[in-house]
C-alpha positions in Angstrom: 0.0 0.0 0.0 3.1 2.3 0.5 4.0 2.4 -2.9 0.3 3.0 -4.1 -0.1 5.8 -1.4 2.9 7.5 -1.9 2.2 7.7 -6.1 -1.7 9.2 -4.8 -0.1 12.3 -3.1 1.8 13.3 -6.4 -1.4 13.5 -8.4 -2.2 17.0 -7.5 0.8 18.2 -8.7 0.7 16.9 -12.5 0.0 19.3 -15.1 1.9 18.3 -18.2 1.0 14.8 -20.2 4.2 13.5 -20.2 3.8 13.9 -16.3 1.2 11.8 -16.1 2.6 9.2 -19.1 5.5 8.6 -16.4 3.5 8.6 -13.4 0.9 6.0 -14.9 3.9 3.7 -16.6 5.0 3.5 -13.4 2.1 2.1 -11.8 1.4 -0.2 -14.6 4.3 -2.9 -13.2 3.3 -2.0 -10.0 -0.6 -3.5 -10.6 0.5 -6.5 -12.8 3.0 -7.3 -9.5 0.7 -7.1 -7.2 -2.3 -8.7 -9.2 -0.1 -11.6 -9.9 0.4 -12.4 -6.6 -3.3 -12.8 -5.6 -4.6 -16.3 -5.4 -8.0 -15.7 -4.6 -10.7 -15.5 -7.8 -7.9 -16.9 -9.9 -10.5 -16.7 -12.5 -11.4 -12.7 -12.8 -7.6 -12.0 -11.7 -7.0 -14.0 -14.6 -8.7 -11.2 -17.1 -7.8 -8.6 -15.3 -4.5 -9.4 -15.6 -4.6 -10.0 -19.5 -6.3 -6.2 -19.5 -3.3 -4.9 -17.5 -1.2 -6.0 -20.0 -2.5 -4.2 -22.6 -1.8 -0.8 -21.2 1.6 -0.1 -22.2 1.2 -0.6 -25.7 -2.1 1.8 -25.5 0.0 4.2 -23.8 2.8 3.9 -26.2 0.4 4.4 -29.3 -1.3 7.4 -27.2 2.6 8.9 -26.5 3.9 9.0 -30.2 0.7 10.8 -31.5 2.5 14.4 -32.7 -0.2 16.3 -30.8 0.2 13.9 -27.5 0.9 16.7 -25.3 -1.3 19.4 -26.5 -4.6 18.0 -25.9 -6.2 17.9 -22.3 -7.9 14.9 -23.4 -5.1 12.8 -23.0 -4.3 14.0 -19.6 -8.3 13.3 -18.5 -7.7 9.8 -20.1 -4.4 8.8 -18.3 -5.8 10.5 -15.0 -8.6 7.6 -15.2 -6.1 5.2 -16.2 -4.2 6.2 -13.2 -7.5 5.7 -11.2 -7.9 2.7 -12.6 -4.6 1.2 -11.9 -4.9 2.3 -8.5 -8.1 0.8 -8.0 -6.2 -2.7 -9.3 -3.6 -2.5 -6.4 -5.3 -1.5 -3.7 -7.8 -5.1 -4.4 -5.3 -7.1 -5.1 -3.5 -6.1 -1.5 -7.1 -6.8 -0.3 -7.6 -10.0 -2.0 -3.9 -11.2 -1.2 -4.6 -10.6 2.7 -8.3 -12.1 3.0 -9.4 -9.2 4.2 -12.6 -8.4 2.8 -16.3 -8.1 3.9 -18.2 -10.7 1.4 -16.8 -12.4 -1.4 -20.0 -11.4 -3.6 -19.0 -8.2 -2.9 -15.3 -8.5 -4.3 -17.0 -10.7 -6.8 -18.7 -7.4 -7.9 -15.9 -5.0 -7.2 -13.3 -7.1 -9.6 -16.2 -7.9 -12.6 -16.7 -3.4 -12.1 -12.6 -3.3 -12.4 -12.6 -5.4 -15.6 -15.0 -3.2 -17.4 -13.3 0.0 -16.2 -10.2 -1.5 -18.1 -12.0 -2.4 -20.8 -13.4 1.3 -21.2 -9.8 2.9 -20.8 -8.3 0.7 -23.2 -11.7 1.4 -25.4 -11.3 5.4 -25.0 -7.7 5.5 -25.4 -8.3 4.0 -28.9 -11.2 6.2 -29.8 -9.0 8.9 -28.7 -6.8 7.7 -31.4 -9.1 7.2 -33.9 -11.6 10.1 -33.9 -8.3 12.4 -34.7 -9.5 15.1 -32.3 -5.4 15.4 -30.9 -4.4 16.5 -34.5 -7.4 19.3 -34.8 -5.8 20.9 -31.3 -3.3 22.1 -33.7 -5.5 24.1 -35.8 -4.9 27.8 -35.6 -8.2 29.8 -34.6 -7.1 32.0 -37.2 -8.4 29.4 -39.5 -11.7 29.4 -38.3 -12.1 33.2 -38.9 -15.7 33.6 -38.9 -17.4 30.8 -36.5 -18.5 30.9 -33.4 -16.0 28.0 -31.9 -13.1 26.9 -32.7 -13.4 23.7 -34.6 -10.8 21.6 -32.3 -13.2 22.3 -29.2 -16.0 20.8 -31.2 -14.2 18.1 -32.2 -13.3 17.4 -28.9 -16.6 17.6 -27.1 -17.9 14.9 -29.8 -14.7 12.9 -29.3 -16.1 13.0 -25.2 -19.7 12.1 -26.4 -17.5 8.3 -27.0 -14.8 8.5 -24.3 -15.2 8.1 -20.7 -18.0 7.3 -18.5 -21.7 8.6 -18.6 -21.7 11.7 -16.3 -18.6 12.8 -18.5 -20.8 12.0 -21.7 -23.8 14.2 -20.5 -21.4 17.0 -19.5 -20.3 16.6 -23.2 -23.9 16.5 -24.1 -24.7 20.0 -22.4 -22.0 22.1 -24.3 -22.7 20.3 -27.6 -26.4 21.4 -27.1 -25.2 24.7 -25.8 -22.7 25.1 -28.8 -25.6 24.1 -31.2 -28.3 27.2 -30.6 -25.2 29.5 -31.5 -23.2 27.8 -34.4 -25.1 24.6 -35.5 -23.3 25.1 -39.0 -20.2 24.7 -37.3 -21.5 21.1 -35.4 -22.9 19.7 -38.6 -20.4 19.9 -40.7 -17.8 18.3 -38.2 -20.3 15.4 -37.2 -18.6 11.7 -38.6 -20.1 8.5 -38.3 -19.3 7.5 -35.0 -19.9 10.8 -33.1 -23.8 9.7 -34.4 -23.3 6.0 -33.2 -22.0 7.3 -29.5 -25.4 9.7 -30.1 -27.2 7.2 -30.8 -26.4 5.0 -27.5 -27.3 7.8 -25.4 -30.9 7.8 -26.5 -30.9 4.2 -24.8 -29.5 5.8 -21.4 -31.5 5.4 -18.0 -31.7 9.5 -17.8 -34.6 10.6 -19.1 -32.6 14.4 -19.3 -29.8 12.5 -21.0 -32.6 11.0 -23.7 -34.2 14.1 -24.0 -30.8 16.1 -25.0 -29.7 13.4 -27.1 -32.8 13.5 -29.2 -32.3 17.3 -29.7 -29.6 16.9 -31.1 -30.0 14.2 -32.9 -33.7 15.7 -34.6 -30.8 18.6 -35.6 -28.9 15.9 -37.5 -32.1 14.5 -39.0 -33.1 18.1 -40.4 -29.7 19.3 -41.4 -30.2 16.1 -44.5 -26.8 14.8 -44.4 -26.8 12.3 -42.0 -29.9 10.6 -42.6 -27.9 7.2 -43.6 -25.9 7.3 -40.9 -28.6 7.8 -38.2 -30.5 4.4 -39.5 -27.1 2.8 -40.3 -26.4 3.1 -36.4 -30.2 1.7 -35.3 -31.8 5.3 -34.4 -34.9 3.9 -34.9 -36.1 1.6 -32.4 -35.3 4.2 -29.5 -36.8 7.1 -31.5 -39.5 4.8 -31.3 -39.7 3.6 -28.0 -39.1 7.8 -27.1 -42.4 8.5 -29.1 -44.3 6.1 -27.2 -42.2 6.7 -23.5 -40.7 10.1 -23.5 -41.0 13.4 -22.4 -43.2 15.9 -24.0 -39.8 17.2 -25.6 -39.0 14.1 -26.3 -41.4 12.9 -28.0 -41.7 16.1 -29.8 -38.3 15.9 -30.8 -38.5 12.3 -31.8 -41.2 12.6 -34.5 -39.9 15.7 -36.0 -36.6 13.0 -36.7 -39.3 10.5 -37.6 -40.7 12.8 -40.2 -37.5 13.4 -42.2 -36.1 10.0 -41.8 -39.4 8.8 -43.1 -39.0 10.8 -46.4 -36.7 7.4 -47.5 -38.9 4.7 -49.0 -36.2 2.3 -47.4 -36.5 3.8 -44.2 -40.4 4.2 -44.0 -40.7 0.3 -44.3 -38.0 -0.2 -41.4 -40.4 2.4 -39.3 -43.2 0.1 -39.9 -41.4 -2.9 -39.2 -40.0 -1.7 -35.8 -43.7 -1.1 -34.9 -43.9 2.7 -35.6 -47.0 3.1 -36.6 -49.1 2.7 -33.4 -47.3 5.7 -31.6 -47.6 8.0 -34.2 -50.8 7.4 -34.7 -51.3 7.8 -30.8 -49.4 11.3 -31.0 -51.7 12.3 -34.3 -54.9 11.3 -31.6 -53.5 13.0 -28.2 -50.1 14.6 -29.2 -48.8 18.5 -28.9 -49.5 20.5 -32.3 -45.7 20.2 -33.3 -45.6 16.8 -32.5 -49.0 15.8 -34.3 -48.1 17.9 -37.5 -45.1 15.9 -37.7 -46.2 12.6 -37.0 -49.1 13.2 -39.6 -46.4 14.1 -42.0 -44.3 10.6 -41.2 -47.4 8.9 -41.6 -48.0 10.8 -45.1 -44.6 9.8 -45.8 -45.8 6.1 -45.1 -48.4 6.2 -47.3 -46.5 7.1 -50.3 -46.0 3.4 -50.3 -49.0 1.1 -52.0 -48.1 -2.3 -50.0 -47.9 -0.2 -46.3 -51.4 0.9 -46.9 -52.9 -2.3 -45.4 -51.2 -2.4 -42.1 -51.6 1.7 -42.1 -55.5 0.9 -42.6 -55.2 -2.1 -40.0 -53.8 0.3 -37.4 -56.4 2.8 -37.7 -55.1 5.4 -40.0 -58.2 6.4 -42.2 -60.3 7.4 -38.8 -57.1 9.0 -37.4 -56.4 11.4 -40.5 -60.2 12.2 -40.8 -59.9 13.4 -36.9 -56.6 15.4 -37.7 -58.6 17.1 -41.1 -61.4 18.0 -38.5 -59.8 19.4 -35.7 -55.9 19.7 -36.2 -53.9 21.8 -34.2 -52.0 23.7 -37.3 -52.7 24.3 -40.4 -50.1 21.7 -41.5 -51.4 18.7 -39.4 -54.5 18.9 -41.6 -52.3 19.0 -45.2 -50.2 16.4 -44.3 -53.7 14.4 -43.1 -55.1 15.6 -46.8 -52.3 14.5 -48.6 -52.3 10.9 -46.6 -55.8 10.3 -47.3 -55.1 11.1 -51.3 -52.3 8.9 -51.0 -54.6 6.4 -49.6 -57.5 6.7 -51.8 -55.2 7.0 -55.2 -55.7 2.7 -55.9 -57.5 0.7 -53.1 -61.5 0.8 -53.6 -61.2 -0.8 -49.8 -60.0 2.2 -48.3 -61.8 4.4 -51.0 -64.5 2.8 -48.8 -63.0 3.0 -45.6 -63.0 6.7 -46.3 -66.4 7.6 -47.3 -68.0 5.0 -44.5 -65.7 7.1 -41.8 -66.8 10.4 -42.8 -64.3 11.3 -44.9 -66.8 13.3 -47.9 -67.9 15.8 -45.8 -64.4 16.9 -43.6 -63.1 16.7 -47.1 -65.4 19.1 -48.3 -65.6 21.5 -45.4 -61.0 21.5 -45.3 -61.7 22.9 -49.0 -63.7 26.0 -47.6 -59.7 28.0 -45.9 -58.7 31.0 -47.9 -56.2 28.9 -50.1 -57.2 25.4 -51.0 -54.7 22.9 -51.5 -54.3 19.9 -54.1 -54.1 17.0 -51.8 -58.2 17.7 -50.8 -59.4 17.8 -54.0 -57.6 14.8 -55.3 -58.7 12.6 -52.9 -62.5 13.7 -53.5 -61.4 13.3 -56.9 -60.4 9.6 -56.2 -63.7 8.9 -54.3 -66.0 9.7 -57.3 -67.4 6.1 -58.6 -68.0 5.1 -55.3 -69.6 8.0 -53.9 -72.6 9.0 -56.4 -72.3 12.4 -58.1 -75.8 13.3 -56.9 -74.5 12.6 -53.1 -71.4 14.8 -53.7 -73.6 17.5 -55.6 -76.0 17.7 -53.2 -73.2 18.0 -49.9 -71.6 21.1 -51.8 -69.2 19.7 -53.8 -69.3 21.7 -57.2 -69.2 25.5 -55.0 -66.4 24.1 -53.2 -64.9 23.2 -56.8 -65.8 26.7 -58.2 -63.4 27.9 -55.0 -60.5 26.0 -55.9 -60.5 26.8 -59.6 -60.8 30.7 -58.2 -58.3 30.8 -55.0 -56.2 27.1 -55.2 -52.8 26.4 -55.8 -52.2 25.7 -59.3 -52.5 21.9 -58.7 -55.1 22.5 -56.8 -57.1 23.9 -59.9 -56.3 21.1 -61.7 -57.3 18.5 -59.5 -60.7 20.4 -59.5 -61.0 20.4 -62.9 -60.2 16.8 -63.4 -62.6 16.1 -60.8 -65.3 18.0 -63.6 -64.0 15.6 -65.7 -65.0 12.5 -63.6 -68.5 13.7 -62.2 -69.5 15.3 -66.0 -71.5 11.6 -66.8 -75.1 13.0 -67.8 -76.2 16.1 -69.0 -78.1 17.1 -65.8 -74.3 17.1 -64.3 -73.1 19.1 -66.9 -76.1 21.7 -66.7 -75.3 22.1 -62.6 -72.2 22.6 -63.2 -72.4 25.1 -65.7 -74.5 26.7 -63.4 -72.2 27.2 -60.9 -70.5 28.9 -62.6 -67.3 27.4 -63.5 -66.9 28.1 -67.2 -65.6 30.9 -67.3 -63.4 30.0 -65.0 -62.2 27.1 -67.0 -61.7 29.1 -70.0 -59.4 31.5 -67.9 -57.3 28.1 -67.2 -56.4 27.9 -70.9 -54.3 30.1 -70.5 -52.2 28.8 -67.4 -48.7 28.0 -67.7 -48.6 24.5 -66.9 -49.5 22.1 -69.4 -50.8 19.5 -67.8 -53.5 22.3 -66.4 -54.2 23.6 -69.9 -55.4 20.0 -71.2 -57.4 19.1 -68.3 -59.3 22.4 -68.4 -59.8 21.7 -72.5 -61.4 18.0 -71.4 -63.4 19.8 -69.1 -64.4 22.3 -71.2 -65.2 20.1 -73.8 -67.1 17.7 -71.8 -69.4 20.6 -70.4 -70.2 21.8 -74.1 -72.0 19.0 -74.9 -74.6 20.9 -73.3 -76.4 23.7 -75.5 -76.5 26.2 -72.6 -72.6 25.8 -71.5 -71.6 25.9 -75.4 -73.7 29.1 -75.5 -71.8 30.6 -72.2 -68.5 29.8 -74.3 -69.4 31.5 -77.3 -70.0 34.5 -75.2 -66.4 34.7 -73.9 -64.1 36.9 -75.5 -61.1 34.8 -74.4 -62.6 31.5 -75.3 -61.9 31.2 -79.3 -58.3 32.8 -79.1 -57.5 30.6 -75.9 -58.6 27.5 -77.7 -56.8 28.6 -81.1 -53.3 28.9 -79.2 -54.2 25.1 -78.1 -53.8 24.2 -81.7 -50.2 24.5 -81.2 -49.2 21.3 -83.1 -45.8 21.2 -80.9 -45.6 17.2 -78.9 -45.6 19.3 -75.7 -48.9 20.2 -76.3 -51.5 17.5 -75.2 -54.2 20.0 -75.3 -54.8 20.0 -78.7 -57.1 17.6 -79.7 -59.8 18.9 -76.8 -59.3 22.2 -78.0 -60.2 20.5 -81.7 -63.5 19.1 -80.3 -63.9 23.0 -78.5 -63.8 24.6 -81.7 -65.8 22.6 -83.9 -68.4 22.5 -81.4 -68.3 26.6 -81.8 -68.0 26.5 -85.5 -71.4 26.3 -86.4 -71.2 30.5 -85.5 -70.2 32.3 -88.4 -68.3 35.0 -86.0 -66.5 32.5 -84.0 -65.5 30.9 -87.6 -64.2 34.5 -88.3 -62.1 34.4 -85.2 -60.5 31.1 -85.6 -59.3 32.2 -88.8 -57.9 35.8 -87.7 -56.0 33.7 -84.8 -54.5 32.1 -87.1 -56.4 28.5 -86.5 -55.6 27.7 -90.3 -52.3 27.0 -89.9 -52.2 25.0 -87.0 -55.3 23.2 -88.4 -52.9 22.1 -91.4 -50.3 20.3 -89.1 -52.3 18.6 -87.0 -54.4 17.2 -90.3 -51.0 15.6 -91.0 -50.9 14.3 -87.7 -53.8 12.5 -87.9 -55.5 14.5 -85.0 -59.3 13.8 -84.7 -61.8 16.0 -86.3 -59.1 18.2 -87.4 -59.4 17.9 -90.8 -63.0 18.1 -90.9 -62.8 21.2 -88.5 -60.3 22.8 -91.6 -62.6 21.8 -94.6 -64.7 24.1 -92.8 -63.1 27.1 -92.1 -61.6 27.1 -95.5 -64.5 26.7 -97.0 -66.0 29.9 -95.5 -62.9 31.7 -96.1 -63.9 31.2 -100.0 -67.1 31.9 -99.2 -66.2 35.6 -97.6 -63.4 35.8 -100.4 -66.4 35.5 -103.8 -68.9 37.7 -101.3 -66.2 40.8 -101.7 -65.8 40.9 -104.7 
């Protein structure tokens, strides 16, 4: 005990690293002397000893690092080395005299000094590997510009892996700390096994550890370049178990992760597979607005996939997203519970049904009355039509919902409502409601939007709804109808407009002034090309304006 004793009142005095090197090589022979002299527990002394022997080669590969004595890391990792060492002679004195209270209890006390061996020689490793002793060296002149120098980050996420758990929380706190002010900074220094330390942290028993760990780790998740690495290391099962166990921050935290992990295909089927989907749809039915909006959104995200749909629909989803579209929290809850029930109803006539049997027509209808109407809504109503009778939808205040979108929605808002036209226009009563209600002349505005894929559907509708005598006559009456329809003509492959703007026009051509407008907008010409193209009734539609351009010719003179 002399020699141990007499080492211990030194300690206080050690500032420098190579200090401590020669302070703890001098206790290593010291240990392995006295450890091989015990004869009690032959066993555990036995593995204790094989640890022991390890050191000096750690130490050595720890000394001849250029940066050895520059870092206080090293001196923090032979200080608990030193401990450690300690630790070994003062129980092998112990063990070598009989003198101790229980042997369960030094059964205990030599299993806890194997793994404290194990952990040095595992953090003097790390500290090795993670190259935090080389970054020391940077000059803060370098890192002009950020709020920390990059070597103290890199050394508080080399501590987030080295050492034991109160020294890994501490760690924790200034990384979170570090984060409000220069997350840039943290991100762009965070490697693979900083996020697998993180990672084991979210399993500690603390629930303040777990609850900093998952801040920090949603900050990984949202920064998007460490998405692979987060599932690579398992984050999901305790971002999972956090959702379902957590704090309110927690929990919070954990399925705002959740939501941009879940934007991988890969990854959404490993969420359902760990059993994800009955928390978030607990946190969509009782969670915090943040924390619903974003497990609606990783749920959305689910849905994307066809073949998750079933065990989404056998959890409870359908009801769920109906609730969330009637009474969610934000604004965004209910989009992302829109877009999940389009997704839904976009194939499967089972949950088509499981829509409309849960009330889904009419909170689908009512979500379309806000200021600015979104596509996801109106799709899914879209998708419902065949199972739902038009007359039902008509009557529950579907086509004055439709006459808002085309007027205030998002461009693919507009053109889900006017596909949606398209699919209820099946008799001519339809068609005489619906020009009714207005919408022609908002349709004919929509030939003219920049989108393509808008322009045709609004010439389908258009042509569907003039069919009927009174719509036809509404279109006549708008200025903007012929020369909208005329620039249709455009015989270009990007145009799939053209041949419902065809059908428009010969529809109006029986009127001798809208003949006369076709012509001046030059309808001729386009009519030519897409003869050659074999485009239905354009060639008949050309015979005819031809011929009355003869016609007007022989009248002058």
């Amino acid at each position: 005990m002399e020699c141990g004793d007499s080492m211990k009142k030194s300690i206080a005095d050690f500032k420098l690293a190579e200090e401590w090197l020669s302070y703890v090589k001098d206790l290593v022979p010291v240990a392995l002397e006295k450890a091989r002299e015990v004869k009690e527990f032959p066993g555990r002394w036995k593995m204790i000893i094989s640890r022991l022997e390890q050191i000096p080669s750690c130490l050595s590969d720890l000394s001849s690092h250029p940066c050895f004595s520059k870092n206080s890391l090293c001196n923090e990792q032979l200080e608990a080395i030193s401990r450690t060492l300690n630790e070994a002679i003062e129980l092998a004195e112990v063990c070598s005299k009989g003198k101790y209270d229980g042997k369960l209890q030094m059964q205990s006390n030599l299993d806890s000094l194997s793994g404290k061996l194990d952990l040095n020689l595992k953090d003097c490793g790390l500290l090795i590997k993670t190259g935090v002793l080389g970054e020391v060296t940077m000059s803060s002149s370098d890192l002009e510009g950020t709020g920390h120098q990059t070597s103290d980050i890199r050394e508080l996420l080399a501590r987030l892996q080295i050492g034991h758990l109160e020294a890994k929380h501490k760690a924790l706190d200034s990384l979170v700390d570090v984060m409000k002010e220069d997350e840039k900074t943290v991100l762009s220094l965070v490697g693979r096994s900083n996020i697998g330390a993180l990672v084991q942290l979210l399993t500690a028993t603390s629930p303040r550890i777990r609850e900093k760990t998952v801040t920090l780790i949603c900050s990984l998740a949202e920064s998007g370049g460490c998405e692979s690495w987060l599932v690579s290391e398992g984050v999901l099962p305790p971002l999972i178990r956090l959702l379902e166990s957590g704090s309110s921050i927690g929990r919070e935290k954990a399925a705002i992760a959740l939501q941009r992990l879940s934007m991988s295909e890969e990854t959404a089927r490993s969420i359902v597979g760990h059993g994800g989907v009955p928390p978030l749809i607990e946190i969509c039915h009782t969670g915090d607005s943040v924390s619903q909006a974003s497990a609606a959104c990783t749920l959305k995200n689910l849905s994307v996939i066809p073949e998750l749909r079933h065990t989404l629909a056998e959890e409870g989803i359908v009801k769920i997203m109906i609730g969330v579209l009637d009474s969610g929290i934000l604004l965004g809850a209910k989009e992302y519970a829109a877009e999940c029930l389009r997704n839904l109803t976009s194939s499967n006539d089972v949950l088509k049904r499981a829509v409309i049997t849960d009330g889904g027509v009419r909170s689908l209808l009512s979500y379309l009355d806000g200021p600015l109407p979104q596509e996801p809504a109106v799709a899914a109503l879209r998708n419902l039509v065949g199972l739902v009778s038009v007359e039902s939808l008509i009557s529950a205040g579907l086509l004055p919902r439709l006459v808002h979108v085309i007027k205030s929605g998002s461009l693919g808002a507009q053109k889900a409502a006017t596909s949606c036209i398209c699919r209820i226009c099946n008799t001519t009563e339809v068609k005489k409601l619906v020009g009714e209600s207005g919408c022609m002349p908002l349709l004919i505005s929509l030939l003219e939007a920049k989108s393509n894929g808008v322009r045709e559907v609004a010439a389908q509708a258009v042509a569907s709804l003039m069919t009927y005598q009174h719509n036809r006559r509404e279109v006549k009456k708008d200025e903007k109808s012929v020369p909208n329809l005329v620039q249709l003509l455009d015989p270009s492959p990007q145009n799939t407009a053209k041949k419902y703007a065809v059908s428009c026009l010969s529809l109006l051509s029986s009127s001798k002034r809208c003949r006369k407008l076709m012509v001046s907008y030059g309808a001729i010409g386009y009519l030519k090309k897409l003869k050659e193209s074999e485009i239905a009734g354009s060639a008949k539609l050309l015979e005819k304006l031809e011929r009355g351009k003869l016609r007007s010719l022989f009248g002058k003179k």
